[in-house]
C-alpha positions as CSV (number, residue, x, y, z in Angstrom):
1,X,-13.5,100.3,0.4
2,X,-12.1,96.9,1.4
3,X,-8.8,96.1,0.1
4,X,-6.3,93.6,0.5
5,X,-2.4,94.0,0.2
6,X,0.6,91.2,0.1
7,X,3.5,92.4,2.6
8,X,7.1,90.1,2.1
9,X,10.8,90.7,2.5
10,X,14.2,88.5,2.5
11,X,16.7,91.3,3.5
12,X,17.3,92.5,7.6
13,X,15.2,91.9,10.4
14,X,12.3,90.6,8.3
15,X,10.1,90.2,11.3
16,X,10.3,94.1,12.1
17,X,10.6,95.5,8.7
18,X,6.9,93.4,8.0
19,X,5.5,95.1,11.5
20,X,7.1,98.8,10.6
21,X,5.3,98.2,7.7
22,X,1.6,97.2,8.9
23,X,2.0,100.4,11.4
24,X,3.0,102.6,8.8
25,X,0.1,101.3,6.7
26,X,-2.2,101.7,9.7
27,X,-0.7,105.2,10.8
28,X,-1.8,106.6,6.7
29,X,-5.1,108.6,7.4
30,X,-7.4,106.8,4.9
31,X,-6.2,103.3,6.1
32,X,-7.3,101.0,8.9
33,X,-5.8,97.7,9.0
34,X,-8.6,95.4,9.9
35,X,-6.9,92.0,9.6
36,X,-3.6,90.3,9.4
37,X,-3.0,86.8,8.3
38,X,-0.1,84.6,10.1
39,X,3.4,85.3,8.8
40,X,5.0,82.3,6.2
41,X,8.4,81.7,5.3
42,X,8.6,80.9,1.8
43,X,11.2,80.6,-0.7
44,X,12.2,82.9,-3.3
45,X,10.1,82.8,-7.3
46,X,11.9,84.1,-10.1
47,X,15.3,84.8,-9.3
48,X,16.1,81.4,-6.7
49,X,19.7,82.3,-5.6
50,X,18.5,84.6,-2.7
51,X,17.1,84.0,0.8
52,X,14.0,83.2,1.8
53,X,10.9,85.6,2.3
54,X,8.5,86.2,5.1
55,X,5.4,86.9,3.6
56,X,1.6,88.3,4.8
57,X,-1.4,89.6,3.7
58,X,-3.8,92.6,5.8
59,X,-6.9,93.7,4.8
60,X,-7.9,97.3,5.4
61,X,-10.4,99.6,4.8
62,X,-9.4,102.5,2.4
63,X,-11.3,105.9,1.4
64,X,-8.2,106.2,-0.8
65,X,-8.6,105.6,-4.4
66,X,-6.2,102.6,-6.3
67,X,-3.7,104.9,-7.1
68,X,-3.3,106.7,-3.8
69,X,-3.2,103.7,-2.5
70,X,-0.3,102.7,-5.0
71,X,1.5,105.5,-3.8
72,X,1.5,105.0,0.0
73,X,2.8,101.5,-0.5
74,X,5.9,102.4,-2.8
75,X,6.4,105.3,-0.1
76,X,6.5,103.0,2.8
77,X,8.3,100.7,0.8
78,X,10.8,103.6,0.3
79,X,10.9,104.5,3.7
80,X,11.7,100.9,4.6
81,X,15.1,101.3,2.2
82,X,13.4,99.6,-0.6
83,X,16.1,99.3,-3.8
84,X,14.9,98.3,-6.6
85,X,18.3,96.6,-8.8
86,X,16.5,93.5,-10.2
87,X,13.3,92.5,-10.8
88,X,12.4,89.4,-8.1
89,X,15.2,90.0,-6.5
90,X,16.3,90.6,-2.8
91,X,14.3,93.3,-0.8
92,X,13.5,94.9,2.4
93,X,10.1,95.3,1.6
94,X,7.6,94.4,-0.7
95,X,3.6,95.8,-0.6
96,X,1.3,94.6,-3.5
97,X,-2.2,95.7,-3.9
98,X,-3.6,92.3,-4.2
99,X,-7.7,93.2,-4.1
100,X,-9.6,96.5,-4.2
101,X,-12.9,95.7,-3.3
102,X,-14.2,93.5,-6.5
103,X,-13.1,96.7,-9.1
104,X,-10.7,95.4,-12.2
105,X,-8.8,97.7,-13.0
106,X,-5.8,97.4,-16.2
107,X,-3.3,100.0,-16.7
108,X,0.5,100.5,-17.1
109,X,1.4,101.5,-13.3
110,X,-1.2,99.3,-11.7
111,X,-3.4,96.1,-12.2
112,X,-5.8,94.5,-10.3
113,X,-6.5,91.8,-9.5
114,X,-3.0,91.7,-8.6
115,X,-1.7,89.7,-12.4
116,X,0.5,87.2,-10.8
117,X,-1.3,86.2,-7.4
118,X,-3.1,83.3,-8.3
119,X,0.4,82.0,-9.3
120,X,1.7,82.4,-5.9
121,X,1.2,80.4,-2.6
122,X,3.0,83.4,-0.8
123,X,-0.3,85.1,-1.6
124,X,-2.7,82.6,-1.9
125,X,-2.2,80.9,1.4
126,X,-2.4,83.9,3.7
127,X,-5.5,85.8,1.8
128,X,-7.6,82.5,2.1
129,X,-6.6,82.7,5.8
130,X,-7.8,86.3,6.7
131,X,-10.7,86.6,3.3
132,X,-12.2,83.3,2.8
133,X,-12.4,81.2,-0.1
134,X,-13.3,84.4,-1.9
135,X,-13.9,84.1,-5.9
136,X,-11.5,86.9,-7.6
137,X,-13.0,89.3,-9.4
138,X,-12.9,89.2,-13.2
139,X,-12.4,85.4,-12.7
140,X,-14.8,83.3,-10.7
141,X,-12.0,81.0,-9.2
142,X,-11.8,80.7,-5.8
143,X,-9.0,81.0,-4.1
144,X,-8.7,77.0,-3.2
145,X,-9.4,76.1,-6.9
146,X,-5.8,78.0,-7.5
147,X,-4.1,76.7,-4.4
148,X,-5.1,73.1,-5.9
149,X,-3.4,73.9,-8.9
150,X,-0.1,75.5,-7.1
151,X,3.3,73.5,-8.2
152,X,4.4,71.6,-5.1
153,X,7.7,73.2,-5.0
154,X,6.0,76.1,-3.8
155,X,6.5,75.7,-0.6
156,X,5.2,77.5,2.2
157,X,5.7,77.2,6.4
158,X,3.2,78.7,8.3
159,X,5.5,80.7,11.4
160,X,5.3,79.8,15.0
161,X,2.5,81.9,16.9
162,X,4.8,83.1,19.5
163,X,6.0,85.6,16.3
164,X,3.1,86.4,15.9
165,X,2.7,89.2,18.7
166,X,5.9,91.0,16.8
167,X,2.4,92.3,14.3
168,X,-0.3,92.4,16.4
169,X,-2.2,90.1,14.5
170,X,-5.8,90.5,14.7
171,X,-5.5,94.4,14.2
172,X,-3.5,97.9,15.3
């Protein structure tokens, strides 16, 4: 199964905690990262008092299920000192399940389509990069139809390349 996940962090060496993460993601057996978008810097939704985040999206190719899934990203996240004190707020390391190949799927512990993503230029931006103008499933809006309707305080800077090479970009 294809699925795409959201990476971001504001707290230490963002740049390293976001490639520790893509590794760890690609050293799970069940997961191959395929793609990874370019890194962006954007600032902080929700709680605003807090530094800014470095955000990207891979895509990878599961034989885990949703939930397994679920459960090697708040374990990475874990690994990578993740604290959970307030919601939005400051973090080493973020890992949403965005997109799990075009399934829907609503319950307590997990939804996707991730609920908040078409919201979100952080995720927005660097899926369109790496998917396509892909329509989400359940929806039928593509992803530019939602970037045209993002708030323009959203902002979001695309990263130098030369950072780039930090991730590996196009692959592990």
């Amino acid at each position: 199964m294809r699925a795409y996940l959201g990476l971001g962090g504001n707290m230490g060496d963002r740049l390293s905690l976001l490639s520790q993460a893509v590794k760890l993601l690609d050293l799970t057996q069940g997961i191959s990262v395929n793609r990874i978008s370019s890194i962006y810097e954007t600032a902080p939704v929700g709680l605003l008092e807090q530094p800014h985040f470095y955000n990207l999206v891979v895509e990878i190719q599961t034989t885990l299920t949703p939930a397994e899934l679920l459960r090697v990203a708040l374990a990475i996240e874990k690994k990578l000192h993740r604290v959970r004190h307030k919601r939005w707020g400051p973090r080493t390391i973020d890992i949403d399940l965005l997109l799990y190949d075009d399934r829907i799927i609503q319950r307590e512990e997990l939804e996707i389509p991730h609920p908040r993503m078409h919201e979100r230029a952080f995720v927005l931006v660097p899926l369109m990069e790496i998917a396509g103008d892909i329509a989400i499933p359940g929806t039928g809006t593509r992803l530019s139809q939602y970037i045209a309707q993002l708030p323009a305080e959203q902002e979001i800077t695309k990263l130098d390349d030369e950072l780039f090479s930090v991730l590996e970009r196009n692959g592990s």
